[in-house]
SEZA-69034 format. One record per atom (N, C-alpha, C, CB): residue in one letter; chain; atom name; x, y, z. Coordinates in steps of 0.2 Angstrom, whole numbers. Glycine has a CB too. Layout:
BEGIN
[pt A,A,CA,[X,Y,Z]] ...
END
This chain:
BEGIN
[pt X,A,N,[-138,541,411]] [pt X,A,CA,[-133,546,410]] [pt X,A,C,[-128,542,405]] [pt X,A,CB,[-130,548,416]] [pt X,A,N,[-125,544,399]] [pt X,A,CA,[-119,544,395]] [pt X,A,C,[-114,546,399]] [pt X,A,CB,[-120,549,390]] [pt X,A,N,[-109,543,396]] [pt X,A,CA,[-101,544,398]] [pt X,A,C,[-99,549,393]] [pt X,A,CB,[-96,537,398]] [pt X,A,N,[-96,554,395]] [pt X,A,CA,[-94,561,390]] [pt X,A,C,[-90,559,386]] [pt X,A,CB,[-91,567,393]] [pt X,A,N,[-89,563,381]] [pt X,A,CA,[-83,561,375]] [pt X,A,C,[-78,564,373]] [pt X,A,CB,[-86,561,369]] [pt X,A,N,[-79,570,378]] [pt X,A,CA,[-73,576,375]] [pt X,A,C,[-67,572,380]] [pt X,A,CB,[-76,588,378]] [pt X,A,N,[-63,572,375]] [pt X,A,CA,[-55,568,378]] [pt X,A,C,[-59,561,381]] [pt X,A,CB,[-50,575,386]] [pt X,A,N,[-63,558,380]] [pt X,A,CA,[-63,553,385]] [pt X,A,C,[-64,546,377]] [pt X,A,CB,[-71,554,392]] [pt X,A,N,[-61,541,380]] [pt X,A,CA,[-65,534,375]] [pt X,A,C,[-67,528,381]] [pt X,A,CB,[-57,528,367]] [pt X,A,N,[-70,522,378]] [pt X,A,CA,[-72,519,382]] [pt X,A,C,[-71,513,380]] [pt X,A,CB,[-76,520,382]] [pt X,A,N,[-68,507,382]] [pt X,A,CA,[-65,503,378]] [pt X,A,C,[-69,496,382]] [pt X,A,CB,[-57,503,378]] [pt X,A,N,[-71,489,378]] [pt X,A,CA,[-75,485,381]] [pt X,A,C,[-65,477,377]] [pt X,A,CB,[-89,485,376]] [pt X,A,N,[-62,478,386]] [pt X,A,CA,[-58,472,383]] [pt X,A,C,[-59,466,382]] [pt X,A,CB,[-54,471,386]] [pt X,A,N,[-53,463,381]] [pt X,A,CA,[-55,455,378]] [pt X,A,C,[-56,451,383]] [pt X,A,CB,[-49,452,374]] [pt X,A,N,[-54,455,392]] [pt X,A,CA,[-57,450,396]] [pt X,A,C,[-63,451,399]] [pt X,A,CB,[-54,448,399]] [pt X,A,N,[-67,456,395]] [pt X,A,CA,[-74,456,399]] [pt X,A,C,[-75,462,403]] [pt X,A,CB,[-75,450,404]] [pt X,A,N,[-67,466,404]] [pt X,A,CA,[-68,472,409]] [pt X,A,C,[-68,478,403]] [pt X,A,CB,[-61,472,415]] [pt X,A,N,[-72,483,409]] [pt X,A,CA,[-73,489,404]] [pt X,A,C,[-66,496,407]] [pt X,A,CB,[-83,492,404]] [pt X,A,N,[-65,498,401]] [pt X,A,CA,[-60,503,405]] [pt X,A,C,[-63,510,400]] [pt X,A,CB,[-48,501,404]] [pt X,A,N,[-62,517,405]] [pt X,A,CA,[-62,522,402]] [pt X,A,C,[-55,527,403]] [pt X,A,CB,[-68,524,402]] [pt X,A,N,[-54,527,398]] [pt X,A,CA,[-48,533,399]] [pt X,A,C,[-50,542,397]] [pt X,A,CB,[-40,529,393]] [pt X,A,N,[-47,545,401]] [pt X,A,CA,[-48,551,402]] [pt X,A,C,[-41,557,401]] [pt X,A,CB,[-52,552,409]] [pt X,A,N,[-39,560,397]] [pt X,A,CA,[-34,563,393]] [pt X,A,C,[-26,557,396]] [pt X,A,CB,[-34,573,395]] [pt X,A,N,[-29,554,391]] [pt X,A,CA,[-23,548,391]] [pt X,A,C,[-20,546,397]] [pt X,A,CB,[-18,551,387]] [pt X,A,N,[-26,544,403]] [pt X,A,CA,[-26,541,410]] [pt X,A,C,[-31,537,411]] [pt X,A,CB,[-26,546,415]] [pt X,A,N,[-31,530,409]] [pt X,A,CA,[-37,525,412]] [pt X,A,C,[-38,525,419]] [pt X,A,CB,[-35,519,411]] [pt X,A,N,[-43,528,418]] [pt X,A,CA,[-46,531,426]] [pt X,A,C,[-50,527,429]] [pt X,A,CB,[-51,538,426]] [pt X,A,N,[-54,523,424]] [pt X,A,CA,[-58,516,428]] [pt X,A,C,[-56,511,423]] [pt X,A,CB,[-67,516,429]] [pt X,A,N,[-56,505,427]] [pt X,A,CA,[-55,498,426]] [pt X,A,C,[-60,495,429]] [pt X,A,CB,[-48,495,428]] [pt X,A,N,[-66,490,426]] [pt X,A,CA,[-72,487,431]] [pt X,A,C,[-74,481,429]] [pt X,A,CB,[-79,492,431]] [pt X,A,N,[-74,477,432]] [pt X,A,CA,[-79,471,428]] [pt X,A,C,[-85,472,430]] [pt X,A,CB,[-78,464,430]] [pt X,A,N,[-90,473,426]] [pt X,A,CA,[-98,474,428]] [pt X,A,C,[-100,467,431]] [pt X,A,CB,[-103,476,420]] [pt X,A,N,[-98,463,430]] [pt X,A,CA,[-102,458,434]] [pt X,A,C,[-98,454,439]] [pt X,A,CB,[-104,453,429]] [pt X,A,N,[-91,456,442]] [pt X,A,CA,[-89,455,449]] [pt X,A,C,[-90,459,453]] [pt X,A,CB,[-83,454,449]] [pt X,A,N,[-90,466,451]] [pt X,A,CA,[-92,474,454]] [pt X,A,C,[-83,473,454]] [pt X,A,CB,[-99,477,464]] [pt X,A,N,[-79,472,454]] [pt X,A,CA,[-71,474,454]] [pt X,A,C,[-71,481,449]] [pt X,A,CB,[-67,467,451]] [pt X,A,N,[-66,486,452]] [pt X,A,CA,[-69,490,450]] [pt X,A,C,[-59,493,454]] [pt X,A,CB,[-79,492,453]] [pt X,A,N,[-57,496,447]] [pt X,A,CA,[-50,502,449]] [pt X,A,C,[-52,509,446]] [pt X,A,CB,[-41,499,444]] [pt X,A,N,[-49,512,451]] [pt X,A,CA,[-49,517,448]] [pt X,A,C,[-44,523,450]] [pt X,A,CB,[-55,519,449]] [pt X,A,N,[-41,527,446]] [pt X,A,CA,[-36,531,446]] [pt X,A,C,[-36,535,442]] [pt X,A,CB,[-32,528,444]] [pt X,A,N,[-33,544,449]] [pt X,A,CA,[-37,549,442]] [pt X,A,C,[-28,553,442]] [pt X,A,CB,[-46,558,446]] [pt X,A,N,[-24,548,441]] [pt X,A,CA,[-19,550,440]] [pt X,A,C,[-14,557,441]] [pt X,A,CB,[-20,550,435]] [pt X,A,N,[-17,558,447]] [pt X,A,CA,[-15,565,450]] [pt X,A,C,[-18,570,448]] [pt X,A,CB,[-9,568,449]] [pt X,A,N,[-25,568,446]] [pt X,A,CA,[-28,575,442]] [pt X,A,C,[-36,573,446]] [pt X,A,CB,[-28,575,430]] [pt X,A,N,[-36,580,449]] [pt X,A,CA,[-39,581,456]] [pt X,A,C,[-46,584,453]] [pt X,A,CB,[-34,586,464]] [pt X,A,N,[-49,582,448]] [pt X,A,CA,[-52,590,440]] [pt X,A,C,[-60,586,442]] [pt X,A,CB,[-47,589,426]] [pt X,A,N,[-66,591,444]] [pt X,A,CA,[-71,588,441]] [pt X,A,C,[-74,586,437]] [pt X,A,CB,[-73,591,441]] [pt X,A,N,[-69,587,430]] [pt X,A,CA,[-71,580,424]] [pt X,A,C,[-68,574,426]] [pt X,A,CB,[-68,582,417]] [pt X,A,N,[-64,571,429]] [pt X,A,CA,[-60,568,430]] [pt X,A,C,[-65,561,437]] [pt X,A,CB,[-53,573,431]] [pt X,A,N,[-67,565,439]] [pt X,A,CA,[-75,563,446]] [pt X,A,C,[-80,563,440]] [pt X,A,CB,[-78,571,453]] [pt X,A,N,[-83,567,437]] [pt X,A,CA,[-90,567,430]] [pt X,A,C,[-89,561,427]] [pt X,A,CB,[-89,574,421]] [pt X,A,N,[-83,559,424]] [pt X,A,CA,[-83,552,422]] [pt X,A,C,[-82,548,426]] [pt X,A,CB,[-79,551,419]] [pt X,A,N,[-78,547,431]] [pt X,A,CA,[-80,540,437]] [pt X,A,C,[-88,538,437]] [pt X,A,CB,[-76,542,447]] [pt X,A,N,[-91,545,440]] [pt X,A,CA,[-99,545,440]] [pt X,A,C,[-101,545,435]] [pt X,A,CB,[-103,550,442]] [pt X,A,N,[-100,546,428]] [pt X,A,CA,[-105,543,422]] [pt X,A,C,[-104,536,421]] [pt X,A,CB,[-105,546,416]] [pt X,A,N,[-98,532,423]] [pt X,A,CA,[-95,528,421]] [pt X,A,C,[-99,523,426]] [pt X,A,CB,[-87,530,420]] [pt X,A,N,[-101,525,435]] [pt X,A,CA,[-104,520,436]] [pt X,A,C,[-112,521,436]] [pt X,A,CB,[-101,518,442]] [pt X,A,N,[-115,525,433]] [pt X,A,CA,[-122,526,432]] [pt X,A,C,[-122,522,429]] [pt X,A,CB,[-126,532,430]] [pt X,A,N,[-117,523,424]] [pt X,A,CA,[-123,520,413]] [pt X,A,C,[-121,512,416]] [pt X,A,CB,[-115,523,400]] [pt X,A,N,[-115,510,419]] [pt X,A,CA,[-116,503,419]] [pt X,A,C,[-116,501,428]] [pt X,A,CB,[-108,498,415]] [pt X,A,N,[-121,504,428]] [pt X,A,CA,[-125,501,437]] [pt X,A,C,[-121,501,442]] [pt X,A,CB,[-127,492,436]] [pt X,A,N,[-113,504,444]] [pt X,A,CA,[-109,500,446]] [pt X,A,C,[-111,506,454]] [pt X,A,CB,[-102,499,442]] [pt X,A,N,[-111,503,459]] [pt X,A,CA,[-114,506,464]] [pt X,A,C,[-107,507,467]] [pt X,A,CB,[-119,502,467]] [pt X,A,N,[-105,513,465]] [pt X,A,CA,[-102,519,468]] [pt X,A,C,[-102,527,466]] [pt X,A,CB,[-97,518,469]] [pt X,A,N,[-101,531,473]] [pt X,A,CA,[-98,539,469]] [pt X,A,C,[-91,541,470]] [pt X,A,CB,[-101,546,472]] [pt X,A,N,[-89,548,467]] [pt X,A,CA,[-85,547,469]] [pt X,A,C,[-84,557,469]] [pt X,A,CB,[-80,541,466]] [pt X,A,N,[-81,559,474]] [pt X,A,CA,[-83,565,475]] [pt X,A,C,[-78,569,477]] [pt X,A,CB,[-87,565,479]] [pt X,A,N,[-74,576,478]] [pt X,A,CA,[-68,578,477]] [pt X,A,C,[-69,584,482]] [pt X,A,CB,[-66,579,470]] [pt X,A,N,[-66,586,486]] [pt X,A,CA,[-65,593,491]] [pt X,A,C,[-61,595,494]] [pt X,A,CB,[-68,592,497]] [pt X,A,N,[-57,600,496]] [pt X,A,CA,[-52,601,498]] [pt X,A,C,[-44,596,492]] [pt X,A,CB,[-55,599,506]] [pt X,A,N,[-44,596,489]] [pt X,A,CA,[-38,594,484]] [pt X,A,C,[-38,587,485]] [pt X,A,CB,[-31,597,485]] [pt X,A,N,[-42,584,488]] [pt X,A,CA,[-43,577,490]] [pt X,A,C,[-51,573,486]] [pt X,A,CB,[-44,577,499]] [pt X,A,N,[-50,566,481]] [pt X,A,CA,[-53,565,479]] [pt X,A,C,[-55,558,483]] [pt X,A,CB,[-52,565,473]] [pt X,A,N,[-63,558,484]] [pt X,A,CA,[-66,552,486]] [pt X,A,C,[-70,547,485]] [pt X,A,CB,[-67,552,490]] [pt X,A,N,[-67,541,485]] [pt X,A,CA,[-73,536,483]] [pt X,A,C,[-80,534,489]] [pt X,A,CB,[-68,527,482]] [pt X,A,N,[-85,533,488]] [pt X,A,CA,[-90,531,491]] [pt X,A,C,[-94,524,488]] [pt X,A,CB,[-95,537,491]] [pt X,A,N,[-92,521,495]] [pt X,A,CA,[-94,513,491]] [pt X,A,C,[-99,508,497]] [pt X,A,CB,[-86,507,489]] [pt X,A,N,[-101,504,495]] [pt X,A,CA,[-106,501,503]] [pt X,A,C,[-101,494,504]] [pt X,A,CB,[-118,499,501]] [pt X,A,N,[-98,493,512]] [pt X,A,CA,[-94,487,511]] [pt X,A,C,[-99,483,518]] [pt X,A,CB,[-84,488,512]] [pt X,A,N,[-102,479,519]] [pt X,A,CA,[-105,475,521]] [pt X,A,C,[-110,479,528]] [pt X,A,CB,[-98,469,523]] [pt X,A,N,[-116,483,522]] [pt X,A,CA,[-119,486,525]] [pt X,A,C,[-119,493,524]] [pt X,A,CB,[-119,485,530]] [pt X,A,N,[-113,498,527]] [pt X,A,CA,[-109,504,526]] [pt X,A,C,[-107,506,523]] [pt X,A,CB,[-107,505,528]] [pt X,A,N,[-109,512,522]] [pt X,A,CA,[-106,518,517]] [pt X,A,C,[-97,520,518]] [pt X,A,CB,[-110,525,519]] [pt X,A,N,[-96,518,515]] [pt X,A,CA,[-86,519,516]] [pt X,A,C,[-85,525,512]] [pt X,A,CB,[-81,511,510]] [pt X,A,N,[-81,529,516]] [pt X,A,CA,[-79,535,514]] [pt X,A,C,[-71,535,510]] [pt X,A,CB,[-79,539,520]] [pt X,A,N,[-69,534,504]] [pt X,A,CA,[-59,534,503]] [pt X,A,C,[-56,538,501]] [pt X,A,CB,[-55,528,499]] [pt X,A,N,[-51,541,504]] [pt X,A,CA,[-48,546,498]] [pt X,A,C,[-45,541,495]] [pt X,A,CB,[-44,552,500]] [pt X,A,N,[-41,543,490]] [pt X,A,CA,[-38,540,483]] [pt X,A,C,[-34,544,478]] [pt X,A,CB,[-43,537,480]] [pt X,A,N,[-31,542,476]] [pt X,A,CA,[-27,543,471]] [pt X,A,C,[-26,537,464]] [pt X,A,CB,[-21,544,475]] [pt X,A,N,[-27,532,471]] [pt X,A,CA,[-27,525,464]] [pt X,A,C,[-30,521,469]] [pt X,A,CB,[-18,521,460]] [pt X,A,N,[-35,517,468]] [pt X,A,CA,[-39,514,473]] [pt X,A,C,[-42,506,468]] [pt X,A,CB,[-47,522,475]] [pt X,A,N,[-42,501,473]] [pt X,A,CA,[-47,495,470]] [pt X,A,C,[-52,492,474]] [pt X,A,CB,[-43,490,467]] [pt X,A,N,[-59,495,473]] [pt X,A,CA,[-65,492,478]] [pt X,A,C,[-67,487,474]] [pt X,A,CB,[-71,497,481]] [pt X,A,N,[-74,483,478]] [pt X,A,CA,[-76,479,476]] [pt X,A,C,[-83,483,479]] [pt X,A,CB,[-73,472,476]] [pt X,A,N,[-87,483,475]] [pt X,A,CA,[-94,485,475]] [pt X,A,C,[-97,480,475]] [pt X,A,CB,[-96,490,470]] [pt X,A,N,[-106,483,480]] [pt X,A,CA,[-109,478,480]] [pt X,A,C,[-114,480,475]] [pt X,A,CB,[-111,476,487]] [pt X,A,N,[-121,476,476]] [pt X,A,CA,[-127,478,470]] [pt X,A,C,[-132,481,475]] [pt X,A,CB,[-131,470,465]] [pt X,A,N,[-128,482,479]] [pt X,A,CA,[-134,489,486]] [pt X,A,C,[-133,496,481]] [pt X,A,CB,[-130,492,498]] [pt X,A,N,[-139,498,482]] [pt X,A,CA,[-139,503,478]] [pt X,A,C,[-137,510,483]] [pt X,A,CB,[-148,504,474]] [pt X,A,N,[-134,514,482]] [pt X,A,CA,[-130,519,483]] [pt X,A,C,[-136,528,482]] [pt X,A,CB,[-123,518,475]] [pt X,A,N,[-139,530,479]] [pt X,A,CA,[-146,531,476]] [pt X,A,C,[-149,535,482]] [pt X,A,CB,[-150,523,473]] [pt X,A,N,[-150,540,481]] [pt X,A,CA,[-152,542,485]] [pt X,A,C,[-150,543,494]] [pt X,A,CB,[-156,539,484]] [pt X,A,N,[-145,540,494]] [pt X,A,CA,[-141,542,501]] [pt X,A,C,[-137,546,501]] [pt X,A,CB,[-138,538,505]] [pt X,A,N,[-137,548,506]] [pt X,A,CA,[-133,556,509]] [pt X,A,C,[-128,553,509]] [pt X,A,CB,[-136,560,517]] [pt X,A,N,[-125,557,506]] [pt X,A,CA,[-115,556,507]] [pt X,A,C,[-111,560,507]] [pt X,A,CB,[-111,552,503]] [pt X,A,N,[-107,563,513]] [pt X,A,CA,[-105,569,515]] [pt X,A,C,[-98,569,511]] [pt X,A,CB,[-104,569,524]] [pt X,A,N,[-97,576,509]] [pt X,A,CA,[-91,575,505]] [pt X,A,C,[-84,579,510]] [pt X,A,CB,[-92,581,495]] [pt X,A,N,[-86,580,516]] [pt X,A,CA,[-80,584,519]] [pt X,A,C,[-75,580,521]] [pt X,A,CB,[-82,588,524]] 
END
């Protein structure tokens, strides 16, 4: 899966971390190879705004989702074994290389 293009860019920085910003709000911050991983949807609670966290950790392997219900957005990450449920607003996990893929993850 591609990361979308309408309002979005994708920028690879000088220190190795990748960020994508979404109508002029860098919504993920990640290093692909620590799994360190920010993310921020800036008060904007929007299914595109979730589309890109999720494309953003398909295309570069990063093993989380992240899912939105009730005006509340959540991250889903695995921390030593388990499935971690977070809401958020501005959040910084550290993902592992357990794959995420096929498990059930409740969004209520």
């Amino acid at each position: 899966m591609a990361i979308g293009t309408h309002n979005t860019s994708v920028t690879h920085l000088d220190n190795g971390n990748i960020a994508v910003d979404y109508m002029g709000t860098r919504i993920v911050i990640a290093n692909p190879q620590t799994g360190e991983v920010q993310l921020d949807n800036g008060g904007w609670i929007t299914a595109t705004t979730a589309r890109r966290m999720n494309e953003f950790a398909d295309t570069y392997s990063m093993q989380f989702q992240v899912s939105r219900r009730g005006g509340k957005m959540r991250v889903h990450h695995i921390v030593d074994g388990v499935i971690m449920t977070t809401p958020f607003t501005s959040i910084e996990i550290k993902v592992t290389r357990e794959n995420l893929r096929g498990v059930a993850i409740s969004t209520k």
